[in-house]
C-alpha positions in Angstrom: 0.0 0.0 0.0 1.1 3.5 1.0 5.0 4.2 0.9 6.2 7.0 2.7 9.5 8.4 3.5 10.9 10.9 6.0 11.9 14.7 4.6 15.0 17.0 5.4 12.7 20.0 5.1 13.4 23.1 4.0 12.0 26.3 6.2 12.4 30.3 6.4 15.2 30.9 8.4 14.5 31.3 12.4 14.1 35.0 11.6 11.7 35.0 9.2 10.1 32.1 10.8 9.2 34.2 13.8 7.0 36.5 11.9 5.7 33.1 9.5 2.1 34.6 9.5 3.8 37.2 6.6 5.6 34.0 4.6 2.6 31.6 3.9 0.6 31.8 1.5 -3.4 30.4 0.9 -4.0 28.0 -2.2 -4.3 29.9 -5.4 -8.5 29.6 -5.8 -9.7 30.1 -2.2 -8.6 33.7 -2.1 -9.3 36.5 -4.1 -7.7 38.8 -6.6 -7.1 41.6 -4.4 -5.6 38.7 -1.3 -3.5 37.5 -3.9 -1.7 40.8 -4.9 -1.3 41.8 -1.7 1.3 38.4 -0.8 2.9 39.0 -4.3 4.1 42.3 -3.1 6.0 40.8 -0.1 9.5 40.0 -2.2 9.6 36.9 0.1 6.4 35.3 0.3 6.0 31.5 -0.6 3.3 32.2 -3.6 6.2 33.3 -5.8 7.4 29.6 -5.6 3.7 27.8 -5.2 2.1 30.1 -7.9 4.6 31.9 -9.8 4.1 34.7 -11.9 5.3 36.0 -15.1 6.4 35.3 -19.0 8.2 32.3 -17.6 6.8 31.5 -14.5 8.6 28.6 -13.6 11.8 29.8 -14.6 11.3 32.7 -12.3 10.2 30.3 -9.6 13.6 28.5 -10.1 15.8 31.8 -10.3 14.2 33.2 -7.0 14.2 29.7 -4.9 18.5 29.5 -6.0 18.3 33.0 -4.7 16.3 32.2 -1.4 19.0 28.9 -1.1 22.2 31.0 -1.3 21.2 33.9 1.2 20.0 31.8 3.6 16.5 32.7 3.6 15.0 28.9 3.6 17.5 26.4 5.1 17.2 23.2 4.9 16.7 21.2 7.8 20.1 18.8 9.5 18.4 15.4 10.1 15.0 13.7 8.3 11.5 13.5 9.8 7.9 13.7 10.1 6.2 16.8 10.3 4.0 17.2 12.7 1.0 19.5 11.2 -1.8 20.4 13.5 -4.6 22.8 12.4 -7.0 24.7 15.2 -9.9 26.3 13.7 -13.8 27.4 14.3 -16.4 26.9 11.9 -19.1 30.3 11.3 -21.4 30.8 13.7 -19.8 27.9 16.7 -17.3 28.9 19.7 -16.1 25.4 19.8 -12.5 25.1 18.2 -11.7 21.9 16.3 -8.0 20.4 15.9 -7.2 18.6 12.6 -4.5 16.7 13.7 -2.1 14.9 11.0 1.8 15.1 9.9 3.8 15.8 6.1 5.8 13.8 4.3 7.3 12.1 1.4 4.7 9.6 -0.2 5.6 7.7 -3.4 3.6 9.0 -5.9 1.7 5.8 -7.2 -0.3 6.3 -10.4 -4.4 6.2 -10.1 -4.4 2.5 -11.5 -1.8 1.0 -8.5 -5.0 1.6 -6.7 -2.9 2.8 -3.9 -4.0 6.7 -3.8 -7.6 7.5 -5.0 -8.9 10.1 -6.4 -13.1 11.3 -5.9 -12.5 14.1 -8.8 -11.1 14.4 -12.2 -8.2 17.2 -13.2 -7.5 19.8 -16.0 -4.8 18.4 -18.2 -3.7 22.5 -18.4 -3.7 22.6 -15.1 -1.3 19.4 -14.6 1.2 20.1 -17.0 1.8 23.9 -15.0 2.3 22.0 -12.4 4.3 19.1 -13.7 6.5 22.4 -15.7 7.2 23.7 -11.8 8.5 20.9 -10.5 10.6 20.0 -13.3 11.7 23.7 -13.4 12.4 23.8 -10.0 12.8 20.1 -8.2 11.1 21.8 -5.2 7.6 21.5 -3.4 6.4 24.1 -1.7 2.6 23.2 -0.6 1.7 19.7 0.6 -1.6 18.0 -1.0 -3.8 16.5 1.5 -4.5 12.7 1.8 -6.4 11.0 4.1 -5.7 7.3 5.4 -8.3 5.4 7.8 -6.9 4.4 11.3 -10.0 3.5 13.9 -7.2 2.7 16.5 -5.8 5.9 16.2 -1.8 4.8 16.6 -0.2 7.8 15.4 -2.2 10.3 17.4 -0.3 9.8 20.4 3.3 10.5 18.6 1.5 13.7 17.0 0.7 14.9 20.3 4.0 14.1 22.3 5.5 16.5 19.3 3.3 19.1 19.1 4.5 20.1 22.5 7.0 21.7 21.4 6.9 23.2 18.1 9.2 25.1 15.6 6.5 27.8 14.7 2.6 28.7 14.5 1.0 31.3 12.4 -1.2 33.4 14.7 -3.9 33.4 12.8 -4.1 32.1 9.0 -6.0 33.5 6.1 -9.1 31.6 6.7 -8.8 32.0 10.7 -6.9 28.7 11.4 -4.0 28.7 13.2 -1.3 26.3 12.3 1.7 24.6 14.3 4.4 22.9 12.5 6.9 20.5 14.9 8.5 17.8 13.7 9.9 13.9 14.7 13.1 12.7 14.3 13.6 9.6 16.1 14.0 6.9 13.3 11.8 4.2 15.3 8.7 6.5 15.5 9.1 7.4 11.8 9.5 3.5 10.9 6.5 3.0 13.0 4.5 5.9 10.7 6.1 4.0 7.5 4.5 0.3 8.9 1.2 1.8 9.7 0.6 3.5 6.7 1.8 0.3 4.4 -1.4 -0.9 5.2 -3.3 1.6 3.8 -4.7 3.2 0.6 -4.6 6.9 1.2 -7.8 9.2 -0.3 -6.5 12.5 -1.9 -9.0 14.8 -0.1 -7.1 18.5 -1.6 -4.8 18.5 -4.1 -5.3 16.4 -7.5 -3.5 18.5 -9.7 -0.6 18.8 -8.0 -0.6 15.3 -7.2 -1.1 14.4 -11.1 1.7 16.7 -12.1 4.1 14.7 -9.8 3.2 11.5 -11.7 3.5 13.0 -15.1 7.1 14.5 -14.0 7.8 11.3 -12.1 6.8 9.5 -15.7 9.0 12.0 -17.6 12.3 11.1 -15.3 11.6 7.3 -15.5 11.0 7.6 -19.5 14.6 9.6 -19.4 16.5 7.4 -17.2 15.7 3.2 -18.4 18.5 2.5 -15.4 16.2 4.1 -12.9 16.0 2.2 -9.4 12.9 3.5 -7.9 14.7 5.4 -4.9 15.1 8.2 -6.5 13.9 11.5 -4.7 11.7 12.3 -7.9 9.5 9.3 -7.4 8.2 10.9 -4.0 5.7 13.9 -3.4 4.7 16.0 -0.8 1.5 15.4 1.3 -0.4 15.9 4.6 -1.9 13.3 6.2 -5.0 13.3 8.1 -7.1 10.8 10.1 -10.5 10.2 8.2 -11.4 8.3 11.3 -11.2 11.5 13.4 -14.3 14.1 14.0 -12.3 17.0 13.3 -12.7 16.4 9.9 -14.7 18.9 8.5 -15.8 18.8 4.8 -17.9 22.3 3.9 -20.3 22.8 1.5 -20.4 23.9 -2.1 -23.1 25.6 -3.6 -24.3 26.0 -6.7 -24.8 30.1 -9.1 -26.4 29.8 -12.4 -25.2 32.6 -13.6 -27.5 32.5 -17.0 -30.2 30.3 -17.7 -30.1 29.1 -21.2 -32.4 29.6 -24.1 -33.2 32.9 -22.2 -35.7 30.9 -20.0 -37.5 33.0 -17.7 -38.3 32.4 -13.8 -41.2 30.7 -14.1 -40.2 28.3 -17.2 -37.2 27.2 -15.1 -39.7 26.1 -12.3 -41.6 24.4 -14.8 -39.0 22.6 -16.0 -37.9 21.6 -12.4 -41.7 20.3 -11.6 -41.2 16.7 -13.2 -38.6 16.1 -11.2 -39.0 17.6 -7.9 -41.2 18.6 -5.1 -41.0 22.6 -5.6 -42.1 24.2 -2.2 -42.0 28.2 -1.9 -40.7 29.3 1.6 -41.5 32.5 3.2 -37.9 32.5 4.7 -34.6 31.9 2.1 -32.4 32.3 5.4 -33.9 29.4 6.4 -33.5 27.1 3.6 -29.8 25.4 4.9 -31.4 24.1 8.1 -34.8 22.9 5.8 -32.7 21.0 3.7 -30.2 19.4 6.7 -29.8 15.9 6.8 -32.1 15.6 3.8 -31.2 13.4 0.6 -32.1 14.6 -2.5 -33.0 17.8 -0.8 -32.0 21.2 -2.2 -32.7 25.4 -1.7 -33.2 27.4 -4.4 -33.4 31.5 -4.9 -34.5 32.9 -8.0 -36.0 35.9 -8.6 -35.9 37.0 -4.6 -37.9 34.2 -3.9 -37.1 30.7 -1.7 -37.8 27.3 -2.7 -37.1 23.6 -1.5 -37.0 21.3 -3.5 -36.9 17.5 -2.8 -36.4 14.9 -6.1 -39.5 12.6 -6.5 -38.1 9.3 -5.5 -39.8 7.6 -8.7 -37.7 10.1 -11.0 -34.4 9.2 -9.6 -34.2 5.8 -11.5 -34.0 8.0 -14.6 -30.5 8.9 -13.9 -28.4 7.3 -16.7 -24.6 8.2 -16.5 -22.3 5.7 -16.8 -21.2 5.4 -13.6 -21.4 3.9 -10.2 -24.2 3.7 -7.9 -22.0 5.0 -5.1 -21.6 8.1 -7.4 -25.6 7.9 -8.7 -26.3 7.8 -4.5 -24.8 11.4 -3.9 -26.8 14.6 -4.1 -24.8 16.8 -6.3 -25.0 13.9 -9.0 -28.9 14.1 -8.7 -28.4 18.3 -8.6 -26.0 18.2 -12.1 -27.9 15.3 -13.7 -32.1 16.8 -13.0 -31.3 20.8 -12.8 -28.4 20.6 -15.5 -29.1 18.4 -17.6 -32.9 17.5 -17.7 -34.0 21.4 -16.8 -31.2 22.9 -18.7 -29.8 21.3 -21.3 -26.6 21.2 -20.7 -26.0 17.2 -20.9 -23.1 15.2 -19.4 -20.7 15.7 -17.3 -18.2 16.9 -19.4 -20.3 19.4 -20.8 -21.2 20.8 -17.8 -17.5 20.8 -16.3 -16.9 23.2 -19.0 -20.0 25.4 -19.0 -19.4 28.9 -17.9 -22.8 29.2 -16.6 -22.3 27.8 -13.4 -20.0 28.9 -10.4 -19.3 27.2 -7.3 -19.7 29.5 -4.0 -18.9 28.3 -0.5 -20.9 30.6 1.3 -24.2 30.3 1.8 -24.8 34.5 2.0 -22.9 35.6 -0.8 -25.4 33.1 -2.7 -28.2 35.3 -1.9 -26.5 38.8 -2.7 -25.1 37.8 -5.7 -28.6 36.5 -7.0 -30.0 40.1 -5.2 -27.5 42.0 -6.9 -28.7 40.4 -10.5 -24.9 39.1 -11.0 -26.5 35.0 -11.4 -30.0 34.5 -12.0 -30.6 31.5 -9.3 -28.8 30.1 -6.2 -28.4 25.9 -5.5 -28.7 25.2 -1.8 -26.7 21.9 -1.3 -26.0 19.8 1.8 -22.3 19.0 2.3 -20.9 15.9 1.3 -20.1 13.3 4.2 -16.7 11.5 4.4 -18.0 8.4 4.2 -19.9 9.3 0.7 -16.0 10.3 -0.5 -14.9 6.9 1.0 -17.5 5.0 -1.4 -17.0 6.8 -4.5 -13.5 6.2 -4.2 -13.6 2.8 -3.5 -15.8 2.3 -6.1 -13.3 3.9 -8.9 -15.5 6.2 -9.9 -15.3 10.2 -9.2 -17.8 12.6 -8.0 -19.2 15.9 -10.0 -16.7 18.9 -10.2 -16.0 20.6 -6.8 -18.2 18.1 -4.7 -15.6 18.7 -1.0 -14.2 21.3 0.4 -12.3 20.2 3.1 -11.5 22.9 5.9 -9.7 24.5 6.5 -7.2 24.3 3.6 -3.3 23.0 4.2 -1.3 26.2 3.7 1.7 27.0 1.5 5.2 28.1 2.6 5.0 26.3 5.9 7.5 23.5 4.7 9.3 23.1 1.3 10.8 19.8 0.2 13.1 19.2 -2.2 13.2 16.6 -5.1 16.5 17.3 -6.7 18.8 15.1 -7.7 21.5 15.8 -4.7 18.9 14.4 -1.9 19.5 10.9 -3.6 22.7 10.8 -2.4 22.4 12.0 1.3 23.2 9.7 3.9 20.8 10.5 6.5 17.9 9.0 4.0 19.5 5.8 3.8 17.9 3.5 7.1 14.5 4.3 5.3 15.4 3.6 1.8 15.5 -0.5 1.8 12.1 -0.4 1.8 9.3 -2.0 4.4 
């Protein structure tokens, strides 16, 4: 199953590292425009490594991280380890704080059909080869995916926690609120005893997919270059977190649905017509209200249009009209009844490919801006859904199939900048690696 390996990491300096809070950096598409050029103007923020800008972005990326490595503003850590990665956070409208616990590390970056790490979501083959570009430019990572791994014993936890005591840094408070606390274990025993653990897993990849995929096309790309190849080498590994799925401060948010246009220039009321041989359409008095009408609810969804509230709930006799070629785990969820009924038998836009593509749909997280935007006449209708539950993504996955486009968002988000790793050629050769490179 899952192979992973201890990291020398690279880090700001202890300088820098005091202030961190100015050095990390969000993923690229959960902040906006205006957050984004506010960390490129700090000369020394992660995001010119993690999402380079420019005519040759990676290039750049590569010029500036040889620049960062020669004054001393990352260093690389002395001795291997696991990095301990914990994550404190509040969700809106609660006073209880949550702790994702997990750790980062090296993980041998299997392809999709070793059926070691699974995916619930399918990539942008653009997308991939920027990223596969990076790391070829640049041999460097500089944001962990996530990946989850099942553990009802909970083994690991106590190691986590005996670490975590003492820590190397913590960001006071993150972009989304979180704050984060990096430590880190070095005794080779406790790391072998993370490598056993983990070889008996599959590991979900929760965050991350292209990122992950443009490791395997660059790990493809040195294996296709190199026949003599032994499998050790440092470019065969990737950078992840790794997070209980067992545990309950794993939180997986909603994502709602803006139809920003309604095609064939279908008014209000044709739409709802349109909906009725599907669905139960009930007008509410209250849109505020239609989250909690919804709750717990399959097949259940709120919709706004036209400043007015509706639930709707599919007719249970319809749902055996859903025809995609794919699994029943996958036919099961609600956002394949939402895409399939509202997208394809109300609108027209049929399959999923199409409708990965179509520009008339966005994907909010919050439920408020939902409202406004559909107030504010910038979409014509808002999709209420329920958030997906972890063991929904453990089904699909198991069952090989993937779910509709931006089905999870995991919170909070893994930052950038808090650990780099390196890939190049030069780690292959370092001593310290060599107790964990025999294999299990």
């Amino acid at each position: 199953m899952a192979e992973i390996q201890p990291v020398r990491g690279w880090r700001y300096n202890a300088m820098l590292s005091a202030n961190i809070d100015d050095y990390v950096s969000p993923l690229f598409d959960v902040v906006s425009a205006k957050q984004r050029e506010a960390l490129y103007r700090n000369p020394l923020n992660s995001i010119h490594l993690s999402v380079p800008r420019g005519t040759d972005p990676a290039g750049e990326a590569g010029q500036r991280l040889a620049e960062w490595q020669q004054t001393g503003v990352l260093r690389q850590d002395e001795m291997p380890g696991i990095y301990v990665y914990y994550q404190y956070f509040r969700l809106p409208g609660s006073h209880h704080e949550y702790c994702r616990k997990g750790f980062m590390c090296h993980i041998r970056a299997a392809a999709w059909a070793d059926n070691v790490v699974l995916r619930h979501e399918n990539t942008l083959p653009a997308a991939v080869n920027d990223r596969a570009e990076l790391l070829a430019r640049t041999q460097f990572q500089s944001s962990a995916t996530h990946g989850l791994y099942r553990d009802e014993d909970f083994e690991l936890e106590r190691y986590l926690d005996e670490a975590i005591a003492d820590p190397l840094y913590q960001t006071e408070e993150d972009y989304q609120g979180a704050r984060d606390v990096l430590a880190v274990i070095q005794d080779a025993a406790v790391i072998e005893r993370f490598r056993a653990v983990l070889a008996e897993r599959q590991v979900i990849l929760a965050d991350g997919h292209h990122r992950y995929e443009g490791s395997l096309a660059y790990r493809q790309a040195r294996m296709a270059a190199d026949p003599q190849h032994t499998g050790r080498e440092p470019w065969n590994f990737h950078l992840m977190y790794l997070t209980n799925a067992a545990a309950d401060d794993l939180r997986i948010l909603p994502t709602h649905r803006l139809l920003l246009e309604l095609p064939g220039a279908l008014t209000d009321a044709e739409f709802l017509a349109r909906l009725e041989p599907y669905f139960t359409v009930l007008p509410q008095e209250d849109a505020y209200g239609l989250p909690e009408l919804i709750a717990g609810k399959q097949w259940a969804f709120g919709l706004y249009i036209g400043g007015q509230a509706y639930k709707l709930r599919l007719r249970p006799a319809a749902h055996e009209q859903l025809d995609w070629d794919t699994t029943s785990e996958v036919k099961a969820l609600d956002l394949t009844v939402l895409h399939f009924f509202v997208l394809e038998k109300a609108l027209g836009i049929i399959g999923p490919d199409a409708q990965r593509t179509w520009p008339g749909v966005a994907y909010v997280r919050t439920f408020s801006e939902c409202l406004t935007r559909v107030d504010r006449q910038e979409a014509r209708a808002a999709l209420i859904v329920n958030e997906v539950t972890m063991e929904e993504v453990e089904r699909v996955c198991h069952s090989g199939a993937v779910m509709p486009p931006k089905s999870t968002f995991f919170y909070p988000k893994t930052i950038g900048g808090f650990l780099f790793t390196s890939i190049g050629d030069a780690e292959h050769d370092n001593s310290f690696y060599a107790p964990f490179n025999s294999g299990l």
